[in-house]
N, C-alpha and C positions, 0 to 999 in steps of 0.2 A: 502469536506464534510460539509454540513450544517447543522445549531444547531436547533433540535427541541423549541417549547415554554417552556418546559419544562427544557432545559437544560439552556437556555438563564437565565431563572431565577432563578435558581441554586445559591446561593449566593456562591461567592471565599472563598476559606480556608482563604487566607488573611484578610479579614475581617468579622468584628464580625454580626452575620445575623439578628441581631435587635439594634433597641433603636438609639439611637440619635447618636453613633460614625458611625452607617451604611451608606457608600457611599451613594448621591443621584445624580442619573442621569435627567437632562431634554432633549428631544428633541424637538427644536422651529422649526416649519415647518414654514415659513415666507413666502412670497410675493416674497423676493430678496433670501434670505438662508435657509438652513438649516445647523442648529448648535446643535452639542452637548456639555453640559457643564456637568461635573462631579465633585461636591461640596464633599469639605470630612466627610460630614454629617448632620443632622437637627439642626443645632444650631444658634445660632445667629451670622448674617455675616458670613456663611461657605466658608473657603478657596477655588476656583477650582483648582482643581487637572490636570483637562483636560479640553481642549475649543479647538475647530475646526470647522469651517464652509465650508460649499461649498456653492460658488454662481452658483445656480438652475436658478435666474431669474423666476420662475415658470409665474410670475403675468404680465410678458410683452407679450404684446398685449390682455392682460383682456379686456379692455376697449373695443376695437373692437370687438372681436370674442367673447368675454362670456366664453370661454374657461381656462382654463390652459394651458402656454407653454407648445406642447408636449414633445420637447428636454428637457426643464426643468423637467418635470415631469418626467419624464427617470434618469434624475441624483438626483433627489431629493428623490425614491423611492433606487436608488444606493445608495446614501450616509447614508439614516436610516439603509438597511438593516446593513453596517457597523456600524453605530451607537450604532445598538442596540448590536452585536457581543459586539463590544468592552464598552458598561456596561457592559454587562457581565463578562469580563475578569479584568476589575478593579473592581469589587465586590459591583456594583450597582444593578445587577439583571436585570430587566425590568425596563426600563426609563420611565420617564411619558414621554409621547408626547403633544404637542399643537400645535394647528394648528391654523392660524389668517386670515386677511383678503382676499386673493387669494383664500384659498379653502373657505371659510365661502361664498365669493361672486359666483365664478365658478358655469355656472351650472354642472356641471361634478363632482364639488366637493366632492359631496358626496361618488359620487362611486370611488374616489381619496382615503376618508376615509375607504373605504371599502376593498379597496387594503391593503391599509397600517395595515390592522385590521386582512386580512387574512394574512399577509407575517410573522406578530410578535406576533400575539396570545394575542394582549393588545389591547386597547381598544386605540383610539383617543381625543382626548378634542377640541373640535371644539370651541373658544371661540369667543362667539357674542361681538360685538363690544364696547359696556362698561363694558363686562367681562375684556378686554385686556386692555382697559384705566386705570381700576382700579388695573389690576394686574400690572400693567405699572407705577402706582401711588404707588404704593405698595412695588416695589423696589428701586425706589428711596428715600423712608421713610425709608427702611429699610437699607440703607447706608449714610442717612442723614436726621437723626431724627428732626433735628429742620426746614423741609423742608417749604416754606412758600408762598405760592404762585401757580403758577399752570404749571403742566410735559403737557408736549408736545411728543408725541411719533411718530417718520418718519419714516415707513418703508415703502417697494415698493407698498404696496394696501393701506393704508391708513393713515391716520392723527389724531390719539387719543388724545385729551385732558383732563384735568381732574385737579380741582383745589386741594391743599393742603392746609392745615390748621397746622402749627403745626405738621406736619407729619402724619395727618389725610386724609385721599383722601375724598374726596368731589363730587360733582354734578360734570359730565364729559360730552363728547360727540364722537363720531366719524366720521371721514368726507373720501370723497374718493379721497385723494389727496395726494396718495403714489406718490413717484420720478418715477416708473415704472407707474401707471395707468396718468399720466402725460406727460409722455414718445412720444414723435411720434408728440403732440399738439403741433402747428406753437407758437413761444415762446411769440408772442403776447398777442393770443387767451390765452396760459398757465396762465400768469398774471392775466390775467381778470376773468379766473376761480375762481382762488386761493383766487382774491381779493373778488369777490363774496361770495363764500363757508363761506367766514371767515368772510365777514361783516353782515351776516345772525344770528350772537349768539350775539348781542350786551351784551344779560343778560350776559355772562360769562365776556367778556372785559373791563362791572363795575365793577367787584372784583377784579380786576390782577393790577390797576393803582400802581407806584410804588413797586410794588413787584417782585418775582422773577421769571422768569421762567428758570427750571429744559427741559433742553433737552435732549432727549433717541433716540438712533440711530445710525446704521453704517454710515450714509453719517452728519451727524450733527457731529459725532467725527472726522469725515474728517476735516470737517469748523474750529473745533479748531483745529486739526492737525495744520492746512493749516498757522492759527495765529499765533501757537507759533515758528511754523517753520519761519515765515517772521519778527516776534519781535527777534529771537535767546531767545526765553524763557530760561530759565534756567535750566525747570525741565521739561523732555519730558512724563509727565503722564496726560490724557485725565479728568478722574474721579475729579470732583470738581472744573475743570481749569473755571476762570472767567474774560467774558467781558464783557463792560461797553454795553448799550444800544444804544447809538450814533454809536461807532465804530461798533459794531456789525452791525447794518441798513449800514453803509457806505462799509461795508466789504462784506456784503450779494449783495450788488445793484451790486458790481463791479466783482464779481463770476458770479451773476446771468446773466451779460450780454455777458461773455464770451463762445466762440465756444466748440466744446468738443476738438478738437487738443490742443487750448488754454491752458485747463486746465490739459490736461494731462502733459505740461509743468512746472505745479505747482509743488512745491516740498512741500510735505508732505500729497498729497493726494494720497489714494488709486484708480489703475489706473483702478480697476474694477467699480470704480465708477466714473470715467470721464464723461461719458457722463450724466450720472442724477445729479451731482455737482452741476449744475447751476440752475433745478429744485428747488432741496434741501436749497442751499442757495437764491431763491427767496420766500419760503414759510415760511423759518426762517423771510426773513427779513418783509413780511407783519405781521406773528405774533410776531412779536416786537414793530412793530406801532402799531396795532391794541390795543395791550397788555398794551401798556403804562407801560409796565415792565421796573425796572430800571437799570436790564445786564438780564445776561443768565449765568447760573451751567451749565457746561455739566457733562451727571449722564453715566458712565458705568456700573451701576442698569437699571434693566428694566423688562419686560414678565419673564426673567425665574427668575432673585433672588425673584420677585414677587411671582410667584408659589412657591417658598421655604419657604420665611416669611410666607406665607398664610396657612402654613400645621404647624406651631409652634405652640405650647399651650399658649392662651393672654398673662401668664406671662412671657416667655420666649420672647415675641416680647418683651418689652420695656425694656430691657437690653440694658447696652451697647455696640452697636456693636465694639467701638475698643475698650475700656479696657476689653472687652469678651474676643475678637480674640488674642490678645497680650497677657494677660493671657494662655489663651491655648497653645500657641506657643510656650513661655516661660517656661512652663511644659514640655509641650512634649520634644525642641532642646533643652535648655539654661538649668542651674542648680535653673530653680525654680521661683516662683514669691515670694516666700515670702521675702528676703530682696529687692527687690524692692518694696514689698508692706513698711515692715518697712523705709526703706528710704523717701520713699513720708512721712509718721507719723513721724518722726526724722525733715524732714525738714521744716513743718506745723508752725512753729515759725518766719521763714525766709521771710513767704510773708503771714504774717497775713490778711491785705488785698485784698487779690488778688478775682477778680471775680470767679462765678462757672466755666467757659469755661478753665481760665486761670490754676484753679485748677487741671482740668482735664488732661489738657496738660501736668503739673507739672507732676502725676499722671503717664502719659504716659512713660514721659521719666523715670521717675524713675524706672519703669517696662520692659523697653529696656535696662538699663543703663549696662548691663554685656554682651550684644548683641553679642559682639564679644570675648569673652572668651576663648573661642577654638582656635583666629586665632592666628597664628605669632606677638609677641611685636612690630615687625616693621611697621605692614599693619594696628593693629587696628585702629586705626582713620579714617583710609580710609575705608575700609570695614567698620566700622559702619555706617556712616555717608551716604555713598550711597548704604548701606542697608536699612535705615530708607526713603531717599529719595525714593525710589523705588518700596517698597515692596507695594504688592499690599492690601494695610488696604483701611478701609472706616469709615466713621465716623469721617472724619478728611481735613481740609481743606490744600490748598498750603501752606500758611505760618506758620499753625498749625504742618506741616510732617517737614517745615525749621526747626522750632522753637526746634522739639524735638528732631533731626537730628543734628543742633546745640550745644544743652545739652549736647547729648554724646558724640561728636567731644570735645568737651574743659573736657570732666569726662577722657576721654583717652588722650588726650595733642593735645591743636589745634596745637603746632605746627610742629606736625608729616606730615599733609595731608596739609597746606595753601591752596591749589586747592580746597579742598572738603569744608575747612570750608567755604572759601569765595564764594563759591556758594549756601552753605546754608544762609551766612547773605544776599545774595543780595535776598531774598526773603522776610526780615524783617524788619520794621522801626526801627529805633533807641532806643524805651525805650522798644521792645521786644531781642534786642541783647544784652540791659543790662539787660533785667530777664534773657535772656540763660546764658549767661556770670556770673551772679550768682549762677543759679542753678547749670551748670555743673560746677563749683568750687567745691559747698556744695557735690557733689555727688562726686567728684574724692578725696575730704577727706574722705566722709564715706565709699566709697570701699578701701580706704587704711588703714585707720584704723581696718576696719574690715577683711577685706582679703577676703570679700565675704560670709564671714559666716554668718547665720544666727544666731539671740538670740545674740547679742553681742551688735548694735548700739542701741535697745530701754533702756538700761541700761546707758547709755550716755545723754546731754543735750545742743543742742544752743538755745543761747534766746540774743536775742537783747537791750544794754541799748542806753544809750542817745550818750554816746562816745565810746562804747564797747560792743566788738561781746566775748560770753562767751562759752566757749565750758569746761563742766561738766564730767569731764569721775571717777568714780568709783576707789578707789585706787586698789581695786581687778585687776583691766583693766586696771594697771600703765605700765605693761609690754609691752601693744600694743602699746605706746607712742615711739617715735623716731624720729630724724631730719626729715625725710621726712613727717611725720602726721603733725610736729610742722610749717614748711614750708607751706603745704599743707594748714594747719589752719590760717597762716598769710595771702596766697594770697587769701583765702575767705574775708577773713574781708578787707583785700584792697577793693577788690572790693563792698564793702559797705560801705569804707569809716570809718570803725572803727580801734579801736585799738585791737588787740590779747590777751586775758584776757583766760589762759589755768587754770583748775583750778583742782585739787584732791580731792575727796569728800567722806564720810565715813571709 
């Protein structure tokens, strides 16, 4: 039986049918997929709840025919009408939909839209081609605020650019040199396009020298798959992973000139994208020369966290997306943000000068630092530590997730897990393993001392002298005192290198 317009949009008993906690659903009609992502609400940085694609292919043989894949268009029209079923049943309602460069270009397209308009009773967003760059720009600001430099967006019909500023998007462009509208051209001929298309904007290529560019894209997260799988990276997460500019061009060239069997031999690429791999990674590696960029972010932001940031009220943009999202988190599972918020103000003494970023991070971990509360005494270290590696935050770079990862691996006892810690230091140079090494000391005394309670540590005091670490507790709060606080207190100050100075006050 299938679901009238009206019933699809029906909001779930389950959630609440307005305001900012309401599920939001996108559906990205693409070139290569169709994806539905379900965010747990209008906020900043919203968690997905749900992410599923089908590869439609809609956009292979555009070039030729001016059409739409028919077979594509057959499974592309299947998988929304699922799509749209199931927002509804996780209590999104009606999904926005968008649609990008295969229908925008098709001439068919329209009445593609028209379809899709009569099957769901919603409308379509057909977005012109610096609509998508910017919404494209837009999501990777919005998971990497201090974004700097210029997003690159690869899907099957086209090639979006678009510079940042500061996590501002800026002057863009879009070109037709999707991996699918490339598809089929003799690999020669492909090159010479590609080099073409892209040496046509010299204005955009003056601004990008040195800086960074941000790539967006299923076969671009292949390429880093593809690197970290062949380094044995440490930390198997796409979002924020970074390489240098050189190895990138030398990595691209030697993709680009392999067969499609070749690289279906590759281990860590997705095998639905075997044969446009080598496309993909030939267009990375001209706009890398051309760019004079000095690596490549890869962004798992893109068109739809776009669409989401883009519907936020100004002030709710320039939040921060992870101490938002961990805040929320930490309310909702964990007993709370507030002594981690007093923790982070408790240990404000301890790294007087620390930069803003380092701040933040302090910041972070102290608001993770009870992460694992719930588990077993025997697994905490482990379970935190590759809960923090893993989870999927943004606003936070690889050795920013070690660094915090770290913290709370040594707040519950690095040497529960040695596995886990030791793969978070090997993502750290040496005087960030002696900040985590500090902090998570500072933290595994103030959750001992306090027991997790709130209102008990801001009555407390460390303060650092010349030869001596002081730690201030309230004789009211003489009772919290015992071998293990007293221990706990001494191995901080070791590791600062002071002397243990416990002192009774009022």
């Amino acid at each position: 039986m299938s679901l009238t317009a009206a019933e699809i949009a029906r909001p779930s008993p389950r959630q609440p049918a307005s305001g900012a906690d309401r599920r939001v659903a996108i559906i990205d009609v693409g070139s290569n997929s169709v994806r539905l992502v379900v965010f747990e609400g209008l906020v900043r940085a919203p968690l997905s709840i749900f992410n599923e694609k089908v590869l439609a292919q809609m956009g292979r043989g555009l070039r030729e025919s001016g059409r739409l894949n028919p077979e594509g268009r057959k499974r592309a029209l299947s998988a929304i009408d699922r799509f749209v079923a199931l927002s509804a049943s996780l209590g999104a309602g009606l999904p926005e939909i968008v649609a990008t460069a295969a229908v925008r270009d098709a001439e068919d397209g329209a009445d593609f839209v028209t379809t899709i308009e009569s099957r769901t009773g919603h409308a379509v967003r057909l977005l012109r081609g610096r609509e998508e760059a910017h919404l494209s720009a837009l999501g990777v600001a919005a998971a990497i605020p201090d974004a700097n430099g210029i997003m690159g967006d690869l899907g099957g019909g086209s090639l979006e650019l678009m510079l940042i500023d500061k996590g501002k998007p800026g002057e863009g462009l879009t070109l037709p040199l999707g991996t699918l509208m490339l598809a089929g051209v003799v690999r020669g001929r492909a090159s010479d396009i590609v080099t073409s298309a892209l040496g046509q904007h010299e204005w955009i290529w003056k601004q990008t020298e040195g800086r960074t560019f941000y790539a967006v894209g299923g076969a671009w997260r292949s390429f880093a798959r593809l690197d970290m799988t062949r380094k044995n990276y440490p930390l198997h997460i796409v979002h924020h992973y970074r390489m240098g500019a050189s190895e990138t061009i030398k990595l691209a060239e030697a993709i680009a000139g392999l067969s499609e069997k070749s690289v279906q031999g590759l281990q860590g690429i997705d095998k639905g994208r075997a044969d446009t791999m080598p496309l993909a990674a030939l267009v990375l590696g001209r706009v890398m020369q051309l760019s004079g960029a000095s690596s490549v972010v890869f962004s798992a932001n893109g068109v739809r966290e776009g669409v989401v940031h883009d519907r936020l009220p100004p002030r709710a943009r320039n939040g921060d997306p992870l101490l938002e999202a961990i805040t929320r988190m930490v309310n909702r599972a964990g007993r709370g943000a507030t002594v981690g918020e007093e923790l982070k103000r408790w240990t404000d003494p301890l790294f007087a000068d620390e930069k803003p970023d380092d701040a933040r991070m302090r910041a972070t971990a102290c608001l993770l630092s009870d992460i694992a509360w719930s588990v077993h005494p025997d697994y905490r270290t482990a379970e935190a530590v590759t809960s923090i590696l893993h989870a999927p935050f943004v606003g936070i770079d690889h050795p920013g997730r070690a660094f915090v990862a770290l913290v709370v691996g040594i707040r519950y006892g690095d040497e529960e897990a040695p596995d886990r810690i030791e793969q978070a230091r090997s993502l750290l140079d040496e005087p960030a393993q002696d900040r985590a090494e500090r902090l998570g000391r500072a933290l595994r005394l103030g959750h001992t001392f306090c027991g997790g309670a709130a209102g008990v540590l801001p009555a407390t005091r460390l303060t650092l002298g010349n030869d001596t670490m002081k730690f201030s507790v309230p004789k009211r709060h003489a009772v919290l005192l015992g071998e293990k606080v007293e221990k706990r207190f001494e191995s901080l100050a070791k590791a600062y290198g002071k002397k243990p100075d416990l002192s009774l006050e009022g």
